[in-house]
C-alpha positions, 0 to 999 in steps of 0.5 A, a space after each residue: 515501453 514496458 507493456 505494465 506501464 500500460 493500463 486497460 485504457 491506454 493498451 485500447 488507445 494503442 490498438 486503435 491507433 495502429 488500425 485494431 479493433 480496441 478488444 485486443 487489449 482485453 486478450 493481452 491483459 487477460 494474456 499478461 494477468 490471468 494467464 501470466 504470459 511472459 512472451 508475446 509468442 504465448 498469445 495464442 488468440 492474436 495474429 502472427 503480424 499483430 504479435 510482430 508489432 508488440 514486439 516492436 512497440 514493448 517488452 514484458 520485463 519482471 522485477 528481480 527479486 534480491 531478498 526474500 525473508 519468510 517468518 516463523 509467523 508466514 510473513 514474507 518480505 521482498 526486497 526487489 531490486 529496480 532497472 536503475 538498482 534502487 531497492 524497495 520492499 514488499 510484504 505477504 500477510 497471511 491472514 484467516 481472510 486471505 493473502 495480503 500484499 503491501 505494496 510499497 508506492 516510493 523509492 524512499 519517503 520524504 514523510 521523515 516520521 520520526 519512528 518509520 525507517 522508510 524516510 531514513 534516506 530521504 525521497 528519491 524518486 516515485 515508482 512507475 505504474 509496472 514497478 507498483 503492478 510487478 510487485 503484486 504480480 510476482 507474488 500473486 505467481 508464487 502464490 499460484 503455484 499453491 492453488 492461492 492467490 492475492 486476496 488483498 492489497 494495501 498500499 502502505 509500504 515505502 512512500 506515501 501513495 498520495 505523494 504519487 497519485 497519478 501513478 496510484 489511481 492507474 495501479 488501482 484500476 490495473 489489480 481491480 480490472 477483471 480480465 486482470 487480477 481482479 482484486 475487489 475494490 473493497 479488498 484494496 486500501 491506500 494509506 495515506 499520513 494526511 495530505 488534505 487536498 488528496 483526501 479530498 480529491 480521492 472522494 471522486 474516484 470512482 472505485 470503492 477503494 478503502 482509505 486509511 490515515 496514519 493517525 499516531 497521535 490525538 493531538 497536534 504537539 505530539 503528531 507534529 513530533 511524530 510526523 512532520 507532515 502534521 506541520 503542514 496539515 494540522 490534525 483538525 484539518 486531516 479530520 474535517 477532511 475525513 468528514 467531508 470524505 465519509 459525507 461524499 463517499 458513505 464509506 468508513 474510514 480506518 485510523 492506524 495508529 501505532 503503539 509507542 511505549 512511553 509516548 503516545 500510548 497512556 490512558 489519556 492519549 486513549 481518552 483524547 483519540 475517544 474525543 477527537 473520533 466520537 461521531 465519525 464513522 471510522 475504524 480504529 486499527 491499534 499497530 504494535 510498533 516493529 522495533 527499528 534499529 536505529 529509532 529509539 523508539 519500544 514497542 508498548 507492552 501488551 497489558 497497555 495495549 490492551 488497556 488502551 484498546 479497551 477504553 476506545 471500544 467501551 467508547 464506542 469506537 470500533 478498534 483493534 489490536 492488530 497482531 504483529 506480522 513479520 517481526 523476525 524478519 524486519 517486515 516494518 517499512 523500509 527496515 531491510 531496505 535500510 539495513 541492506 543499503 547501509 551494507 
């Protein structure tokens, strides 16, 4: 096994269970994420026999970087290839709060929204919880080698992160651990296009983890050509969900919502959104839309953008425009992966 695909729990049931004491699992997470230990040998404060027995039972594999593409912008986008040759992406954001990753959670995407590149292949299989951690790992390791680190992570790459939950909840307790990366609860979002009962289920987990819904629309007619996903769950569903969220959890939600010129961006769609958010205690995160080749989809100009922030904010509502990241070097979900798979 893969010693990533334990968590801090599983690594103690392990230990106890070949006569340890379970505090041995502190030292090889903090071996592994604090000191990015690549053999057992590195392990200085664990026995000889104990380091001969971790032989046996794991192994610490990395991920295989194919790609890497840096931007004018300081976006970088990785394509890493897995053990079975599936390729899934990552993305490094610099911005004035940090280093964010996004991290994808699905080989593919069965979602199959209209404008996202993600879904074009299809789903084909869901990431194990060392493929999530790996993608975070690797390049929190570059980013050490500057004195920098991983300051944020955002699972909104490939996937939907609702669609592998078991896996993601694991994951989100691995980079929060503090003999680990020790990434801040709230310095975490998971992204999700609206699966109701996730929602709900989410409100119970214990960490302050962020919750993001890609919104897109403020109507059902339009949200359903968009995102096949709103068939399932119809956007009144998705918001009575979020008001039960926000009622159990006392934290604010993000709404993420991407420009598309000519479709979802006019005064009206602004003025809808207004109506369908007033009273809920949310964010509202305006996404220029990263061109996909094979969409017929346009970025909306910047002066709508505008416009359309402006109605939202003198509304009441808490929005921005976020500013694009990674345009020159296919940094949109699933683009490279996409481009490099049709080669």
């Amino acid at each position: 096994m893969n010693i990533y695909d334990y968590t801090l729990e599983d690594l103690e049931q392990y230990f106890l269970s070949i006569g340890e004491k379970k505090f041995r699992a502190s030292q090889v997470f903090e071996w592994l994420y604090r000191n990015k230990a690549t053999s057992f040998d590195e392990m200085t404060n664990i026995s000889l026999k104990l380091i001969e027995k971790l032989k046996e039972d794991f192994t610490i594999e990395v991920i295989h970087l194919k790609i890497k593409k840096e931007s004018i912008d300081g976006t970088i986008k990785y394509l890493f290839e897995l053990k079975d040759g599936s390729l899934i992406e990552t993305v490094l954001m610099r911005h004035s709060y940090g280093n964010s990753v996004c991290v994808t959670s699905e080989v593919g995407c069965a979602m199959g929204c209209s404008f996202c590149a993600s879904g074009e292949l299809g789903l084909v299989r869901r990431l194990t919880l060392s493929e999530m951690v790996l993608q975070v790992l690797y390049i929190d390791n570059e980013l050490q080698k500057r004195s920098e680190r991983v300051s944020n992570v955002v699972v909104m790459g490939i996937g939907e992160p609702f669609d592998n939950y078991d896996v993601l909840l694991k994951f989100l307790n691995v980079i929060n651990y503090p003999k680990g990366l020790e990434i801040g609860a709230r310095h975490i979002t998971v992204s999700t296009s609206g699966i109701v009962p996730k929602i709900l289920e989410f409100s119970d987990f214990p960490l302050q983890i962020n919750l993001a819904i890609s919104l897109h629309a403020p109507n059902n007619d339009l949200r359903s050509k968009l995102m096949k996903i709103n068939k399932v769950y119809k956007i009144e569903e998705v918001i009575e969900a979020v008001k039960l969220y926000i009622k159990k959890t006392n934290r604010r939600v993000t709404f993420e919502y991407i420009l598309l010129k000519g479709v979802n961006d006019s005064m009206e769609h602004a003025k809808e959104l207004v109506r369908l958010l007033r009273g809920i205690n949310c964010y509202v995160n305006l996404i220029p839309y990263n061109k996909v080749d094979t969409k017929d989809y346009d970025t909306t100009d910047h002066e709508r953008a505008e416009e359309f922030l402006s109605i939202l904010v003198q509304s009441g509502i808490t929005t921005t425009l976020r500013k694009g990241h990674g345009l020159d070097v296919s940094a949109a979900c699933g683009q490279l992966r996409a481009k490099e798979m049709r080669k």
